[in-house]
C-alpha positions as CSV (number, residue, x, y, z in Angstrom):
1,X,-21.5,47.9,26.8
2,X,-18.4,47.2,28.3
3,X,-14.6,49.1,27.7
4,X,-15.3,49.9,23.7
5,X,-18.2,52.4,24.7
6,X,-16.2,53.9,27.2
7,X,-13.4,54.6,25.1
8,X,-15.9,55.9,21.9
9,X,-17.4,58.2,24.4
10,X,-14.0,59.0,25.4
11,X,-13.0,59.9,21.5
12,X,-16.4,61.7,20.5
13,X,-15.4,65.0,18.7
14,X,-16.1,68.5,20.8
15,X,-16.1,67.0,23.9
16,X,-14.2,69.7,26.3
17,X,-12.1,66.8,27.4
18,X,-12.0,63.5,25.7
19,X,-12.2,61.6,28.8
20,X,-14.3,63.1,31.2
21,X,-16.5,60.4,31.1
22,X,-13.8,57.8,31.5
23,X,-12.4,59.9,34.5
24,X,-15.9,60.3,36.4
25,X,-16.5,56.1,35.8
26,X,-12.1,56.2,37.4
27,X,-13.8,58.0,40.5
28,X,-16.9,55.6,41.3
29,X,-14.3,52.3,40.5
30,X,-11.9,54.3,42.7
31,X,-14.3,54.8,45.6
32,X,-16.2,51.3,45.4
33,X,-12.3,49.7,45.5
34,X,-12.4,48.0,42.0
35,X,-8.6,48.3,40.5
36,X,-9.3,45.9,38.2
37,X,-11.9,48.5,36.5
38,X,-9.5,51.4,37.6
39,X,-6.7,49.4,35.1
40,X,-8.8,48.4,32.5
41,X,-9.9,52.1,32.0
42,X,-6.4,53.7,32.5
43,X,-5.6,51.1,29.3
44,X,-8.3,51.8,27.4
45,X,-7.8,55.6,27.9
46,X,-4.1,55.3,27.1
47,X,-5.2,53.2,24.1
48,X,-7.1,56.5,22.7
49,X,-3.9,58.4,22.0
50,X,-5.1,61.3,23.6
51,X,-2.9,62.8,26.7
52,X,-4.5,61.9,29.9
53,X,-5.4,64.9,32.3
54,X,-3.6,65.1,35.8
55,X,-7.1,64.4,37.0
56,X,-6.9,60.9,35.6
57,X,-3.9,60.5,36.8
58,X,-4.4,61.5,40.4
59,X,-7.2,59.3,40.8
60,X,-5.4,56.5,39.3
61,X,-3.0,57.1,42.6
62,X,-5.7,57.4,44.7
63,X,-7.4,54.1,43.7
64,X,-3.7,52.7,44.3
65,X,-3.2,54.3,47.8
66,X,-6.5,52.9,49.4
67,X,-5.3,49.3,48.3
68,X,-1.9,50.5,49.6
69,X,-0.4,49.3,46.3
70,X,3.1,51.0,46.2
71,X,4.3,49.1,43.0
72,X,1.0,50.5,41.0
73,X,1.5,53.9,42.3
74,X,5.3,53.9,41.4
75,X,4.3,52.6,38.0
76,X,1.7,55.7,37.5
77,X,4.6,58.3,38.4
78,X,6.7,56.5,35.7
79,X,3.7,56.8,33.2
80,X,3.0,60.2,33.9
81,X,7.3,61.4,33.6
82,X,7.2,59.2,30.1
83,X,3.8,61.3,29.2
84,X,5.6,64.6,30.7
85,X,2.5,65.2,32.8
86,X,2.8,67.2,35.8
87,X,0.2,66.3,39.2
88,X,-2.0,69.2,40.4
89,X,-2.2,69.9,43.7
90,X,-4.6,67.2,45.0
91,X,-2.0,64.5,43.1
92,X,0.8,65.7,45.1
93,X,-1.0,65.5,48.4
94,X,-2.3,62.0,47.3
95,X,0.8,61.0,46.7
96,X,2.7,61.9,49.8
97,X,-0.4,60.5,51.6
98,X,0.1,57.1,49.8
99,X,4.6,57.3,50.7
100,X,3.8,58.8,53.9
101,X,1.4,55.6,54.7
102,X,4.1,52.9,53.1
103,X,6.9,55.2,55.3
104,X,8.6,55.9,52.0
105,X,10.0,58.8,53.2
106,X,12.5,59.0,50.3
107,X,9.9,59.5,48.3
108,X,8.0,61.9,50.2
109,X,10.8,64.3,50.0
110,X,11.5,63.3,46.3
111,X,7.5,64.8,45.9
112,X,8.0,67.4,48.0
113,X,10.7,69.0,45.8
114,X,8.7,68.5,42.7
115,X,6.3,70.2,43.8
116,X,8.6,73.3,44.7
117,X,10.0,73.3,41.1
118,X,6.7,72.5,39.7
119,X,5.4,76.0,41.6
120,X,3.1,74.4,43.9
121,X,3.1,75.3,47.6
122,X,4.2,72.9,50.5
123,X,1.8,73.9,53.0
124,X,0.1,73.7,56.0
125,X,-2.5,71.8,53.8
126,X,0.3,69.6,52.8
127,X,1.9,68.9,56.1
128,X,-1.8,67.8,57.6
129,X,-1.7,65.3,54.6
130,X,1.7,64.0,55.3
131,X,0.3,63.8,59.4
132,X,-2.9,62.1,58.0
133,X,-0.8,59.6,56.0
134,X,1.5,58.3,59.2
């Protein structure tokens, strides 16, 4: 089986999204603290040419932020400006969770005006993240 299937069932024509699959296998890796799987399938997703969804990209920062790996999670945000993908609202709070926990503070308030002039709310929601992080 391996990376090829995942990235053929990642391709397959009229799928809603090409990687759903490849983002729901992101999640378990994710949870169950593999990066090395997390990497190999942000690579062979990439690989397909298709845009990845802020989903994917969220989790990727997730997987990064449990291992407290700041230099992934730095190199995800440059991925995503290259690919001009904007985080949704769950990225965002992952993301200041992750700065917020590496006392990045910087870059908590570097994401905290992106997310004003991307149109998403800094919160109560948000703030509880931010305390959760420290």
């Amino acid at each position: 089986h391996g990376e090829g299937n995942q990235v053929q069932r990642g391709q397959r024509q009229g799928d809603v999204d090409e990687h759903t699959l490849d983002v729901k296998l992101i999640m378990e890796y994710s949870k169950s603290k593999q990066l090395d799987k997390v990497e190999e399938m942000a690579k062979a997703m990439q690989r397909t040419g298709a845009p990845l969804p802020p989903k994917a990209y969220s989790l990727f920062i997730k997987a990064y932020a449990s291992a407290q790996d700041l230099g992934r999670i730095q190199g995800v945000v440059r991925d995503m400006q290259s690919a001009g993908v904007g985080l949704d609202g769950g990225g965002y709070k992952m993301l200041l969770q992750a700065f917020a926990q590496q006392q990045q503070y910087d870059q908590m308030q570097e994401v905290m005006g992106e997310m004003r002039r991307m149109g998403h709310r800094v919160d109560g929601a948000v703030y509880d993240t931010l305390v959760r992080g420290y």
